[in-house]
Every structure is written in C-alpha cells, then in structure tokens.
C-alpha positions as CSV (number, residue, x, y, z in Angstrom):
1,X,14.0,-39.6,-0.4
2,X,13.8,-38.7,3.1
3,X,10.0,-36.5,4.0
4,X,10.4,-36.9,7.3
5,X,13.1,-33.9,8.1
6,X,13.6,-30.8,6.4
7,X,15.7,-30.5,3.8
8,X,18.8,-28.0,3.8
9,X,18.9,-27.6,0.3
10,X,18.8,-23.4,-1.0
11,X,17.1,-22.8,-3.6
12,X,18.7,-20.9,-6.4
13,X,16.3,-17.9,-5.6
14,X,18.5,-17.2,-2.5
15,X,21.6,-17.2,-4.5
16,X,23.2,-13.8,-5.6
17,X,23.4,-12.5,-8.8
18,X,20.1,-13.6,-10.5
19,X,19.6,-12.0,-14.1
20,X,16.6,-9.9,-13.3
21,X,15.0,-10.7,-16.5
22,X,15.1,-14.5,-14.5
23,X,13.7,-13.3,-11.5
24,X,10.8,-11.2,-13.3
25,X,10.0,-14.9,-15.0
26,X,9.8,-16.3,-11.7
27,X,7.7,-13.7,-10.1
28,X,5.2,-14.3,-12.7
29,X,4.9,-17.9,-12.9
30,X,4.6,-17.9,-9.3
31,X,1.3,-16.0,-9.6
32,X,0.0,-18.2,-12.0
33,X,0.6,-21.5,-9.0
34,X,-0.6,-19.4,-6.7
35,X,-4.1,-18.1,-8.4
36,X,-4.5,-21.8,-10.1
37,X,-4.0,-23.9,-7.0
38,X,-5.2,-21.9,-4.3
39,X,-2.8,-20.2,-2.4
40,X,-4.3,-16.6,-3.2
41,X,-7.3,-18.4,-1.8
42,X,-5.3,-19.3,1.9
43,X,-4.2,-15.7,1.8
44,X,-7.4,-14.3,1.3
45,X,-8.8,-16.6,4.6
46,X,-6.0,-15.8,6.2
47,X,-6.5,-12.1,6.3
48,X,-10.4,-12.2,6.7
49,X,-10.3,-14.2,10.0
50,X,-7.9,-11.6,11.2
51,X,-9.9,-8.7,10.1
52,X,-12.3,-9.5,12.1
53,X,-10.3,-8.1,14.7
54,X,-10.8,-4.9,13.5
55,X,-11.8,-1.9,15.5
56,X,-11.1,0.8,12.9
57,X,-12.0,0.8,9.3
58,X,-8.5,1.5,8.3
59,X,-6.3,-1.3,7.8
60,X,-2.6,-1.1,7.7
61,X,-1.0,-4.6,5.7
62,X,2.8,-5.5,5.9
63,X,4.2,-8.6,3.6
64,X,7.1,-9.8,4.4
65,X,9.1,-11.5,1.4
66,X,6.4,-9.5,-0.9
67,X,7.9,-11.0,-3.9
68,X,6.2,-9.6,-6.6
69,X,3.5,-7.8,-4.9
70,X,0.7,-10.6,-6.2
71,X,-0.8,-11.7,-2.8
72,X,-1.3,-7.9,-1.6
73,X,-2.4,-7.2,-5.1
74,X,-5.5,-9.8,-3.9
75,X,-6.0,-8.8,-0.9
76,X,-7.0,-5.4,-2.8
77,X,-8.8,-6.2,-5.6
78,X,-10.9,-8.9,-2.9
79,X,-11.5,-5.8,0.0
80,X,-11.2,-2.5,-1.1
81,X,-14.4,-0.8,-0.9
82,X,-15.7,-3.2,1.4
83,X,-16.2,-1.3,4.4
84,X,-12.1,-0.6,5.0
85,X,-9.8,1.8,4.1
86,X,-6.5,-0.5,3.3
87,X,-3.1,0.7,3.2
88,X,-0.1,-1.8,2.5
89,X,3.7,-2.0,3.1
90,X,5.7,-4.8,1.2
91,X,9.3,-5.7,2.4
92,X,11.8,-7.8,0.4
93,X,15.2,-8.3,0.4
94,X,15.6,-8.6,-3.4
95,X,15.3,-5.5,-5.3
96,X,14.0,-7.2,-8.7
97,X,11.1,-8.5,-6.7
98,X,10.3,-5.0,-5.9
99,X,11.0,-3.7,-9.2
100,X,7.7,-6.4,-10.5
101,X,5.9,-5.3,-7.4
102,X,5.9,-1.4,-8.1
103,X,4.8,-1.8,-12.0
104,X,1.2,-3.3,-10.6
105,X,-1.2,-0.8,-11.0
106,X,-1.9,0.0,-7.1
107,X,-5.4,1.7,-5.9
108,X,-4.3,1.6,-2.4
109,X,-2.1,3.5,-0.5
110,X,1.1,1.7,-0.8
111,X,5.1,1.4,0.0
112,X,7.4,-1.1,-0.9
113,X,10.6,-1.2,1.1
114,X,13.7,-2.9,-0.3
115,X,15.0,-4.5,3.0
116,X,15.7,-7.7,5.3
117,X,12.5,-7.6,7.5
118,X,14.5,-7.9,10.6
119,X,16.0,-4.0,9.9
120,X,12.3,-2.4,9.4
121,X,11.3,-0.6,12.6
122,X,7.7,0.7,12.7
123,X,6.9,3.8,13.9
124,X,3.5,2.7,13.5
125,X,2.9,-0.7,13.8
126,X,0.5,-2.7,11.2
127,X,-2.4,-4.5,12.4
128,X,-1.6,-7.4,10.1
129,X,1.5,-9.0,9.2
130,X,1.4,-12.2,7.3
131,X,4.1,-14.0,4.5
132,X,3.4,-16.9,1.7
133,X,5.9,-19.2,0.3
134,X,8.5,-17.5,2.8
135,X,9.2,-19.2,5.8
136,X,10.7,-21.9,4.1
137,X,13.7,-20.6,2.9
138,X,14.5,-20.2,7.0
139,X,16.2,-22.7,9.3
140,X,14.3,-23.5,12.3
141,X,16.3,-20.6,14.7
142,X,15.7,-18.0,12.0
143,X,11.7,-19.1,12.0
144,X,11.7,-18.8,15.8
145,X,12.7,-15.2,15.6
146,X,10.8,-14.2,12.1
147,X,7.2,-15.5,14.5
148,X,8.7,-13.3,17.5
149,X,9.0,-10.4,15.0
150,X,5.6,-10.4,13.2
151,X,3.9,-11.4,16.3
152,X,5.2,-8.3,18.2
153,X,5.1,-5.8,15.6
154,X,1.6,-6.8,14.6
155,X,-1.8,-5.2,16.0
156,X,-4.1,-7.8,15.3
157,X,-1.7,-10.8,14.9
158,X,0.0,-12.8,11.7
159,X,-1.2,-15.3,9.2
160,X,1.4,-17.6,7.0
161,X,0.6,-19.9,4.3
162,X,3.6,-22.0,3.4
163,X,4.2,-25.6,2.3
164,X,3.3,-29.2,3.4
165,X,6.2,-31.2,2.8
166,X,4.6,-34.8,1.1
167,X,5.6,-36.8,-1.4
168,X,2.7,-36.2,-3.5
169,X,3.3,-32.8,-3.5
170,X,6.8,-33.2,-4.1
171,X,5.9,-35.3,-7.7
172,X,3.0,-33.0,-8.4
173,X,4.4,-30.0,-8.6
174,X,7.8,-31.3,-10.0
175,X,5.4,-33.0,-12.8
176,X,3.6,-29.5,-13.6
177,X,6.7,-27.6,-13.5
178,X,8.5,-30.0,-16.2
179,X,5.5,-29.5,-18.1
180,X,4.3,-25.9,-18.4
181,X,6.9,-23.8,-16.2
182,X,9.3,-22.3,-18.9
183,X,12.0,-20.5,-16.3
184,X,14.3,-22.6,-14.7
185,X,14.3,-20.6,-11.3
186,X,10.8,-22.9,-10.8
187,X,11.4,-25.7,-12.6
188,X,14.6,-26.4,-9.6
189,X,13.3,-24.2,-6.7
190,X,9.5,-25.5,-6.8
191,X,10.2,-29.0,-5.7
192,X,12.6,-27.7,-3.3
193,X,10.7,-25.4,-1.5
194,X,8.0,-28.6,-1.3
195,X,11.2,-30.5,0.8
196,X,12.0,-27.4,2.7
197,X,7.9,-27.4,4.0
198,X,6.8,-28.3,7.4
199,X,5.0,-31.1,8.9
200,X,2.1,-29.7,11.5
201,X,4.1,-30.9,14.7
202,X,7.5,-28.8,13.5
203,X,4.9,-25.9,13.2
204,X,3.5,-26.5,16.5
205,X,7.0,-27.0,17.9
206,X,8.6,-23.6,16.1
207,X,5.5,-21.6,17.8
208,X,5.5,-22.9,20.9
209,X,9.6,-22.0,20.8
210,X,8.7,-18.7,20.0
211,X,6.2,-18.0,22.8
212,X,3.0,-17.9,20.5
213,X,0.2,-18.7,22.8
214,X,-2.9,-18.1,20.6
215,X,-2.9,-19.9,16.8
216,X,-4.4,-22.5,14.7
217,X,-3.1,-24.8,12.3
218,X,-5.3,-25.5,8.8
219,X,-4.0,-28.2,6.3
220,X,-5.2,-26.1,3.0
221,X,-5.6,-27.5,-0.7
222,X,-2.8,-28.0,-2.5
223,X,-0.9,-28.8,0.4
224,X,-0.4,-25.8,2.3
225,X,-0.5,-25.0,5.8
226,X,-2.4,-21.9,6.8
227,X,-1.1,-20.8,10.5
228,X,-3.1,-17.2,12.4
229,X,-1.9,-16.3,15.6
230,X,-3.8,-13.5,16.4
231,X,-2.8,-11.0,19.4
C-alpha cells in the first residue's frame, strides 16, 4: 500500500441513501474514538488558543461538518461558565447527522443548519470556525477553497484537527474497528479516512495555496494533525 499520496477512495459516509438508523450508529461510535483517543482533546486546544483572541466575552462557534453535534457538545460542557457567553452554529450537509445533533441536550444558545457550508452566508460572522475528521473527504482544490472560506468568514481565525496518514495508524484503527466497532459505516470508512489524511508538507502546501499567512502545524496523539490559523 501506497502512504505516500492521498488516497481517492469515498468513503461510504459520502454515498446517498444511508439508512439513518446506520448513520445514527456511526455518529455515536465516532464519539466514543473521539473521547477515547483524544480528538475531543485537539478540539478542546484548538479552540482555547484561539480564544485567547477574544475581546468580548461572548463567543460565536460555527462547525462545519458538525456531524453529530459531539465536538461542540465539548466545547460546552469544557467552557461554559468560564468567563464567556458561547453561542454555536453547526452546518452539515446530511440531515441524519443533524437529526443526532438536535437530540443533545443543549445549554447554549444554539442552531443547527442543514446545508453544504459553501451556501451559508453570515450576516454576522463567527469569531471561530473550526472542523474535525472533515477535511478529508475533500480533494486538494475543494480544501483550498473550504481554508479560503473559514478563514474569511471567521473573526478570530480557524482550527482543524484531521488525520495523519501512517501505516500504523492505518492497522491500528483497522485492528480496533474489527474488534469493538459493531456498524459497518466505521468498520470500512475508519481506515479510509486514515489513507485520505495528510502528511504535514501537503498541509503546508494546501495553506500556502490558499493565501493563509498566519498558522501552525501540531502532530497530536493518536495521529492527528491540529492546524490554527488565526486572523
């Protein structure tokens, strides 16, 4: 098997005509990777070093490819009351993502917007925009414009925490999926996504493309790539 390009491969999750019962299954096991190997924990960095931007105490939060709801759900449960008033807008194409994400018990202020991100004009812009486990289900000229977007219709700037393609995350996860996943939307799309992640020169490369001056790069446990650009 090939790491060193992207692979072209869709995932099943971008095909039409899902059961939603499947995609609800999905949604929920994705949490579960997400809370027990640390990506709610990139999300979580990812928003605090933007929020020290902050010159108000209100906080508007966009997610685009919510999914489920479960990395704004975190960012809520980890901030709220903590000096900032947060409100939060998720966007997703798929309506049975949005469906999971408006049966979490919200505290916040909150709309979810059943939508391709691209069609969403703000008439107030949010200060952060960020996405997980999104970008790679885009080809590298639909990545250019998805960082042009967030990166001028954020205040602040834009975090993403997304995938480092590597063999042993490649075998990893397909080894835990075959083990403890029971929907088959992970068990195929998992290892996938891991062959459709980025190595930290095509990251460099899709920014610089997209005129993003200001960024970092962390390599994040279990291989994940946390980018913030800030404004």
């Amino acid at each position: 098997m090939d790491y060193s390009i992207r692979s072209c491969q869709t995932e099943l999750l971008d095909m039409p005509n899902i059961p939603a019962v499947d995609i609800h299954r999905n949604m929920y096991e994705l949490e579960i990777i997400n809370r027990r190997l640390g990506g709610h924990a990139i999300t979580l960095r990812g928003f605090s070093k933007l929020l020290k931007l902050k010159s108000k105490n209100q906080i508007d939060v966009c997610e685009i490819g919510c999914g489920g709801g479960d990395n704004l759900k975190v960012i809520e449960n980890s901030f709220t009351g903590k000096d900032v008033v947060l409100s939060f807008t998720g966007i997703d194409i798929n309506p049975d993502c949005i469906r999971v994400a408006e049966n979490i018990k919200w505290r916040s202020k909150i709309r979810l917007l059943i939508s391709d991100y691209k069609k969403i004009h703000f008439e107030v812009k949010p200060d952060i925009i960020f996405c997980s486990l999104f970008c790679h289900h885009f080809k590298e000229a639909e990545l250019i414009e998805m960082f042009r977007w967030m990166h001028d219709n954020a205040n602040y700037g834009f975090f993403i925490n997304d995938l480092h393609r590597h063999p042993m995350a490649y075998h990893s996860i397909r080894f835990l999926t075959s083990l403890f996943s029971r929907s088959y939307l992970v068990k195929n799309d998992a290892p996938i996504s891991v062959l459709r992640g980025f190595k930290k020169k095509e990251l460099n490369d899709l920014l610089q493309r997209a005129g993003i001056v200001h960024y970092t790069i962390e390599w994040k446990w279990a291989f994940r790539w946390l980018v913030i650009a800030s404004r």
